[in-house]
C-alpha positions as CSV (number, residue, x, y, z in Angstrom):
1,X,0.0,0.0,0.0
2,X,1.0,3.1,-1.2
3,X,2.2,6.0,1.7
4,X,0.3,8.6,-0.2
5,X,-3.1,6.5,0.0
6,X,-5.9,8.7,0.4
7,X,-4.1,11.5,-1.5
8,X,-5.2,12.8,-4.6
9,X,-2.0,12.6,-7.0
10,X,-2.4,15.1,-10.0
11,X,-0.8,15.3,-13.1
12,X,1.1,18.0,-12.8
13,X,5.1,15.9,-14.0
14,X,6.6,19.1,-11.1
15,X,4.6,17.6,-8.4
16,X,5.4,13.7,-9.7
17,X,9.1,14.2,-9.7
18,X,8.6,14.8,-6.3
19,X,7.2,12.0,-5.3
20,X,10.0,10.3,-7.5
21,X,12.7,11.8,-5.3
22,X,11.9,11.6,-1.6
23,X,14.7,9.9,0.2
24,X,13.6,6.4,1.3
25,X,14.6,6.0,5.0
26,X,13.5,5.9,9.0
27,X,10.7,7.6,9.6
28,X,10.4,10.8,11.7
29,X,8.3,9.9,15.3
30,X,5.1,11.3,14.7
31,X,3.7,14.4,16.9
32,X,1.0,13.7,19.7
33,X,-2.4,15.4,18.6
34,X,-3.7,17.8,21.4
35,X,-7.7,17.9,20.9
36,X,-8.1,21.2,23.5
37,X,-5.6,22.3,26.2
38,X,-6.9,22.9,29.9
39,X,-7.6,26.4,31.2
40,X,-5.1,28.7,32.0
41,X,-5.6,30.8,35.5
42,X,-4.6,34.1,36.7
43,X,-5.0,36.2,33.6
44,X,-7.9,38.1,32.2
45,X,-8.6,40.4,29.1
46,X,-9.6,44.0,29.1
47,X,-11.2,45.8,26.7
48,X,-8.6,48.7,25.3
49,X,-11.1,49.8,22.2
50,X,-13.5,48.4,19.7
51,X,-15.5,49.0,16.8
52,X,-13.4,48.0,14.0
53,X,-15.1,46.0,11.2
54,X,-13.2,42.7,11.1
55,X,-9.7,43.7,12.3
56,X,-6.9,41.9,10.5
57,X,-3.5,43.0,12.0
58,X,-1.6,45.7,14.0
59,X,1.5,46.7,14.3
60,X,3.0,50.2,16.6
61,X,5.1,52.8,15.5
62,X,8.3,53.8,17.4
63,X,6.0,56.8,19.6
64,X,4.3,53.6,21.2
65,X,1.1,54.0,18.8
66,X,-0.7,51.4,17.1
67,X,-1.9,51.2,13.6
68,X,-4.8,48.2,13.0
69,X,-5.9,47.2,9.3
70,X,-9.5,46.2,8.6
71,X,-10.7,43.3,6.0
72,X,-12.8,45.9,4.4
73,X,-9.4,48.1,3.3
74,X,-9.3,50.4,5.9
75,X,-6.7,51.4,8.1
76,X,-6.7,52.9,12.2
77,X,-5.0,54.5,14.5
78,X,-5.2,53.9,18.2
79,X,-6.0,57.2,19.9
80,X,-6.1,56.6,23.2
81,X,-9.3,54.8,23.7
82,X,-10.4,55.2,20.6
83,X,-9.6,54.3,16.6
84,X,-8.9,56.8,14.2
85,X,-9.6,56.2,10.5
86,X,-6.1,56.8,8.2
87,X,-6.4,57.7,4.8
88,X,-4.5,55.3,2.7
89,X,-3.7,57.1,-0.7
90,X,-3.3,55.0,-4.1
91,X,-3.7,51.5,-2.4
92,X,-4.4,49.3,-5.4
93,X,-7.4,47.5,-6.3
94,X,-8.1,44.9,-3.3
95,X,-10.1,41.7,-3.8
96,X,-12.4,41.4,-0.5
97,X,-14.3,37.9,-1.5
98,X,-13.4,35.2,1.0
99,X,-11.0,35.4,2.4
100,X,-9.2,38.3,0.4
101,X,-8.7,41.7,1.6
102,X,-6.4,44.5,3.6
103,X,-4.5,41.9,5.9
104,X,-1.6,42.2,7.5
105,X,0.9,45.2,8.9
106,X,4.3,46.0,9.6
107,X,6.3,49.4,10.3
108,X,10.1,49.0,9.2
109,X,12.0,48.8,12.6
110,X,14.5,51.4,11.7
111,X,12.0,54.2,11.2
112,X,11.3,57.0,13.8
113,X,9.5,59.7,12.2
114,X,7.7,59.3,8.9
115,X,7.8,55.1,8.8
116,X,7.3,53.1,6.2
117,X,4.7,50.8,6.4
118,X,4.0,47.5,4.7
119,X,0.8,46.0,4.2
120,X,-0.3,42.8,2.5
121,X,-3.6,42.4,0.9
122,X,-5.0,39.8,-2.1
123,X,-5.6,42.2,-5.2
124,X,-7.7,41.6,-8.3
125,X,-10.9,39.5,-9.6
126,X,-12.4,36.4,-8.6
127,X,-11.0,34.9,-11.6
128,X,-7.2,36.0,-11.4
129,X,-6.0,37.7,-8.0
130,X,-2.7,37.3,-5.9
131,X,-1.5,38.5,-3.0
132,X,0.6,41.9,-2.6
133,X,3.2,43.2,-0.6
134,X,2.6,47.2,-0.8
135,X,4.6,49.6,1.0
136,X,3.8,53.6,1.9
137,X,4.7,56.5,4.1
138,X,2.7,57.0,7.5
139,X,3.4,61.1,7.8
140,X,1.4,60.9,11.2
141,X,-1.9,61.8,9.1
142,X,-2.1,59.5,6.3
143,X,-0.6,57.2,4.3
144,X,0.8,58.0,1.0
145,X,3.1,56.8,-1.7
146,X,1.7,53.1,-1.6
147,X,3.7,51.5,-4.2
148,X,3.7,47.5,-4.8
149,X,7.1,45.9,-4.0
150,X,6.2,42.4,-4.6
151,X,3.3,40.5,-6.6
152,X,2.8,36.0,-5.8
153,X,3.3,34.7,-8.9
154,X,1.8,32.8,-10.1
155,X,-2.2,34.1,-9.9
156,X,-5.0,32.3,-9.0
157,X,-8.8,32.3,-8.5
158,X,-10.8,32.2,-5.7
159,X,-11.1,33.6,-2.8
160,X,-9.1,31.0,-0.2
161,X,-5.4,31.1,1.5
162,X,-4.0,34.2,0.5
163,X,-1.6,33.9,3.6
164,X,-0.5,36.5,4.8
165,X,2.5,37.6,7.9
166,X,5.2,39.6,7.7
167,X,7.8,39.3,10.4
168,X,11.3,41.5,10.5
169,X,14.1,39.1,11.0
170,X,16.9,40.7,13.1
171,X,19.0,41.5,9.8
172,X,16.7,43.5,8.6
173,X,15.1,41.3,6.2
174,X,11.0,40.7,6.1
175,X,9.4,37.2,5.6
176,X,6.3,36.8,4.1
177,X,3.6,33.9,4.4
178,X,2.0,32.9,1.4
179,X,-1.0,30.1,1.4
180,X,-1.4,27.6,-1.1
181,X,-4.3,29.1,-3.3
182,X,-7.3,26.7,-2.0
183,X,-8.6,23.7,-1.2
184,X,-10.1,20.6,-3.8
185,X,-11.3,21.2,-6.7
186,X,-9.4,24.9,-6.9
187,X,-6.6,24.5,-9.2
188,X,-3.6,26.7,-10.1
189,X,-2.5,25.7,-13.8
190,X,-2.2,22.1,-14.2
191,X,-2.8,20.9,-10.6
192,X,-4.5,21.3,-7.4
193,X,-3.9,24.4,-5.5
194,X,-2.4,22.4,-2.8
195,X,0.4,20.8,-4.5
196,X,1.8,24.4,-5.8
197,X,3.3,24.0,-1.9
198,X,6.2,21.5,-3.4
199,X,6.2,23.5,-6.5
200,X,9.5,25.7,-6.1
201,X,8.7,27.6,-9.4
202,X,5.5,28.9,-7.8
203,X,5.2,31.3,-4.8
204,X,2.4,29.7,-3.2
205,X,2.4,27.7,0.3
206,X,5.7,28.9,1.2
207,X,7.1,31.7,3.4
208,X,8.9,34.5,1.5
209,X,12.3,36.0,2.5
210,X,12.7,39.4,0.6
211,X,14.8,42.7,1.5
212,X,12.6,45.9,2.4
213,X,12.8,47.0,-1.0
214,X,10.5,44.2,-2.4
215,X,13.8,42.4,-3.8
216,X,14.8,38.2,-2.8
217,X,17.1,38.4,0.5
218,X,21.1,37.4,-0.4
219,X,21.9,33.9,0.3
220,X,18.0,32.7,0.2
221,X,19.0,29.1,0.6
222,X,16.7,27.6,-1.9
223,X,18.1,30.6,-4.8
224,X,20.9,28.6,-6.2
225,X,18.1,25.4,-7.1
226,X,17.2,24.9,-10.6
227,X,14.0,26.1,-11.3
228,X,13.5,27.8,-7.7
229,X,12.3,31.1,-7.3
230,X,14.8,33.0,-5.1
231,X,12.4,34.6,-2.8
232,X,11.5,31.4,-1.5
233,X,12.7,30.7,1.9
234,X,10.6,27.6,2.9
235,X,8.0,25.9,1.5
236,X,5.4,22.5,1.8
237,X,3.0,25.2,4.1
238,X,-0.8,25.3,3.5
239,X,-2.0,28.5,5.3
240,X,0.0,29.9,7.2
241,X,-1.5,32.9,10.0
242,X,1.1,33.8,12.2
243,X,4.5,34.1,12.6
244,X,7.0,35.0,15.4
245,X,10.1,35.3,16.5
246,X,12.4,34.8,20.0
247,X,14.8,37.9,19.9
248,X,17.0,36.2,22.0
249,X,17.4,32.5,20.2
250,X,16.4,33.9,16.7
251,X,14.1,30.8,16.5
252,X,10.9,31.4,14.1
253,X,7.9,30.0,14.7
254,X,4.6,29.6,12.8
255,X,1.0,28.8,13.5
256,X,-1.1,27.2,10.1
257,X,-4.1,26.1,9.0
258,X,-4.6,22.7,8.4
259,X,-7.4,20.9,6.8
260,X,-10.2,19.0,8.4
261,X,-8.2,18.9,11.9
262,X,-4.1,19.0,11.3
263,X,-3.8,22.6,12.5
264,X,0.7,22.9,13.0
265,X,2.7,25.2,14.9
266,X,5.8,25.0,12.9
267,X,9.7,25.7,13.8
268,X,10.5,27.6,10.8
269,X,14.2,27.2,9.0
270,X,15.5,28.4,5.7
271,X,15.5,26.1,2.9
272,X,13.7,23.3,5.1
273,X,10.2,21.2,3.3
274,X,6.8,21.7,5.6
275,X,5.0,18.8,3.8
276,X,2.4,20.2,2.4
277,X,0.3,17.9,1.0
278,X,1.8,14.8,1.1
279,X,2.6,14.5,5.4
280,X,-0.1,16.2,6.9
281,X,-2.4,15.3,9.8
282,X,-5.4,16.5,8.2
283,X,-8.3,15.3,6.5
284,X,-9.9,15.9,3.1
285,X,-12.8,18.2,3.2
286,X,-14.8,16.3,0.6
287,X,-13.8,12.5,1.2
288,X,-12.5,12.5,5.0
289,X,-9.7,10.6,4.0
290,X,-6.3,11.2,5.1
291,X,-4.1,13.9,3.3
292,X,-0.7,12.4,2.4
293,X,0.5,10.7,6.2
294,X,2.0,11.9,9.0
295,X,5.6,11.5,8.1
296,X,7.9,11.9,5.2
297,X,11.5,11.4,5.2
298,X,13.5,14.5,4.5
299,X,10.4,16.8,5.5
300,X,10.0,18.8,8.6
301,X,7.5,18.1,11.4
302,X,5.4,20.4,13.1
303,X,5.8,20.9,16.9
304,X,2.2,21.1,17.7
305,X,-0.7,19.4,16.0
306,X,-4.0,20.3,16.9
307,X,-7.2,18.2,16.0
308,X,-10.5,19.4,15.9
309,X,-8.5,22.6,14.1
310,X,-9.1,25.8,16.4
311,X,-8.0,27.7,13.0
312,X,-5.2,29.1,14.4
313,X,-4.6,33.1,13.4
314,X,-2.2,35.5,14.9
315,X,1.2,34.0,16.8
316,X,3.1,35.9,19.7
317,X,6.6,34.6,21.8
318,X,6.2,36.4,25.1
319,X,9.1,37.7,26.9
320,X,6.8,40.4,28.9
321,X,7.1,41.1,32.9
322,X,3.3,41.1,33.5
323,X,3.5,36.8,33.3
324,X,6.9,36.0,34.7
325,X,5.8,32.2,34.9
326,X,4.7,32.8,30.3
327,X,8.3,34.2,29.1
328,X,9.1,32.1,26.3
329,X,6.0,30.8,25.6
330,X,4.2,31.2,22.0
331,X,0.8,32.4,22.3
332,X,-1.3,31.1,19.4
333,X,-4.8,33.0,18.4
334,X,-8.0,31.0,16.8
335,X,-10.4,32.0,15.1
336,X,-12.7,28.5,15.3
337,X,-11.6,27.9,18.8
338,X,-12.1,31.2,20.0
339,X,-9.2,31.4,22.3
340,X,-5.8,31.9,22.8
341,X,-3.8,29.0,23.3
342,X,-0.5,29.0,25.1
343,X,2.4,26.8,24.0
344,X,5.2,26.7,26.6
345,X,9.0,26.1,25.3
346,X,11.8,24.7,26.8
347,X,15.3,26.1,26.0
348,X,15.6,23.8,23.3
349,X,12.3,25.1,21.8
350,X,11.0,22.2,22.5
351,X,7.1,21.9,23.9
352,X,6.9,21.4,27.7
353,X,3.0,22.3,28.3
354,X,0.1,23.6,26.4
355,X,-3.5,25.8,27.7
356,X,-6.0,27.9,26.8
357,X,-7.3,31.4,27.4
358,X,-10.9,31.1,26.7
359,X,-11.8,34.1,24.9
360,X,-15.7,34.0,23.6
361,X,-14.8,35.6,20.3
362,X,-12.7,34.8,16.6
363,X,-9.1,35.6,17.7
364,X,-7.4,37.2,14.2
365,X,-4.1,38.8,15.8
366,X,-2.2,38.1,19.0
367,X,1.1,40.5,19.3
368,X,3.1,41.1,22.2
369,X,3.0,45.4,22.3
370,X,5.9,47.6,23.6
371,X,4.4,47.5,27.2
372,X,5.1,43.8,27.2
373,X,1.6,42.7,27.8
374,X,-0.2,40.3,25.0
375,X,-3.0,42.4,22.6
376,X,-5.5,40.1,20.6
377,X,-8.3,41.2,18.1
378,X,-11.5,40.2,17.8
379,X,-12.7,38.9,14.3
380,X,-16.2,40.4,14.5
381,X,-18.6,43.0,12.9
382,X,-17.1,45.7,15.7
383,X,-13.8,43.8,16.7
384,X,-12.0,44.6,19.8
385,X,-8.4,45.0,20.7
386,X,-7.8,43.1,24.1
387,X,-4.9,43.2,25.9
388,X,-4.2,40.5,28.9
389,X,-3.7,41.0,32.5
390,X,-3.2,39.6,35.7
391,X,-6.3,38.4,37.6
């Protein structure tokens, strides 16, 4: 019997030669699948403001502020208690179906006054969009000169698993998740959305690693490959939602969406292969079969696996004062789940304990602000930005 039983094989002669190729060997031990963590104690969220129509990220400026984008294609500024609509001049044309829309938001780490910002967003039609990586001027009243530094390639249709994180890596380079372009029956060319993630020649299901100009990062480990796309930094990812980072280890972490169950939090590496499609702890949608199986020699396992899927969003590493007992811990949002789920690390990076903080609502974004406490948003019609507290 066949390893990839279950799996849908198209006949796309990229995605066969993979199959071809995988190194025949030991099998990695498989991960232990956490249905839902007990309840952490001690902690409780407060309401900082609200009223934003499906937040999506947020990010602060060097003053301490915060900017937070919408779905819709607006853009806010924390005032206080209150949110401030920003003008956002000559943002180009955003595709809102789906899943599609203004997503996330990063201000360039070097910038004091007048930062740049960079926002991702799924542009175009229902019948060819992609996601963008545009980039603008905040002057402290709007933000202008939005130009597009980088475009997916190849497009798509549809309106499912745009990605999309950023995350500034301590040399000054950004990363940038992109999701696979869909589930069954969506296809991208000659094969299934989902097997573009072991397609090096396409962008999708893979995490980006590009300079702040838009360009592909020097010594992208994947670059020098024949037929590779040099802004690829890893790939085999289906939806990736959050991404973080320990400043102290430089260890990258990131949460994703799996199918039915199969949700991962994923130690990320340069030139490493996530799986995607063919090891995968997931289900089909359609047939409830298995996706691939669990493990594939010469591909990477996830740290955490989580089955029924929470649909995990936003990802955090705390190294706040507020939680002594939570420093370096990765705090995980979800959306289906609505909570927050804590993921406690060794040294090693290795998982030690896992809980929840039952929040009521769809978790988009968890970040770790300035002030060292944990913010989340709330997916909803007026979201709320939360930040945790001691009891």
């Amino acid at each position: 019997m066949s390893r990839f039983e279950g799996y849908h094989i198209g006949t796309s002669t990229a995605f066969a030669a993979v199959l071809a190729t995988l190194a025949i060997g030991a099998m990695a031990q498989e991960v232990k699948v956490v249905d839902e963590p007990p309840a952490a104690k001690g902690w409780r969220a407060e309401t900082v403001a609200e009223g934003i129509d499906q937040p999506w990220g947020m990010a602060w400026l060097a003053d301490g502020r915060m900017l937070v984008t919408a779905k819709g294609g607006t853009l806010h500024l924390l005032d206080g208690k209150r949110f401030q609509q920003i003008p956002i001049d000559g943002l180009p044309s955003l595709f809102t179906s789906g899943q599609g829309g203004l997503l996330d938001i990063a201000v360039h780490p070097a910038d004091k006054g007048n930062a740049r910002v960079y926002l991702t967003m799924a542009s175009g039609s229902s019948d060819e969009n992609r996601t963008l990586l545009v980039q603008g001027v905040f002057d402290g009243k709007r933000v202008h000169g939005i130009k597009t530094l980088f475009s997916v390639t190849p497009g798509k249709s549809g309106g499912q698993h745009f990605g999309s994180r950023l995350l500034w890596m301590p040399d000054g380079t950004l990363l940038m998740s992109i999701g696979d372009g869909g589930n069954p029956p969506q296809r991208v060319g000659n094969m299934l959305a989902r097997e573009q993630a072991q397609n090096l020649g396409s962008h999708h299901g893979s995490i980006l690693r590009l300079n702040a100009d838009g360009k592909p990062a020097q010594g992208n480990p994947l670059a020098a490959k024949a037929g590779a796309l040099p802004e690829i930094w890893s790939y085999g990812h289906r939806n990736i939602q959050g991404m973080a980072i320990d400043p102290k280890s430089g260890r990258i972490w990131a949460s994703e969406h799996g199918p039915r169950g199969g949700d991962e939090i994923n130690l990320i590496e340069g030139g490493k292969n996530y799986g995607w499609p063919l090891q995968s702890y997931g289900l089909d949608y359609r047939s409830r079969e298995p996706i691939g199986t669990r493990t594939v020699p010469g591909m990477v396992q996830p740290i955490v696996v989580w089955s029924p899927s929470p649909a995990p969003s936003g990802l955090a590493y705390y190294t706040g004062k507020a939680f002594p007992q939570w420093q370096g811990s990765l705090f995980s949002g979800s959306l289906a789940g609505e909570d927050i789920r804590r993921v406690a690390l060794d040294a090693q990076g290795r998982v030690t304990q896992q809980e929840r903080l039952s929040i009521g609502k769809r978790v988009r974004d968890v970040r770790q602000g300035p002030d060292g406490h944990l913010y989340a948003l709330t997916d909803e019609s007026k979201g709320k930005l939360l930040r945790i507290v001691p009891q």
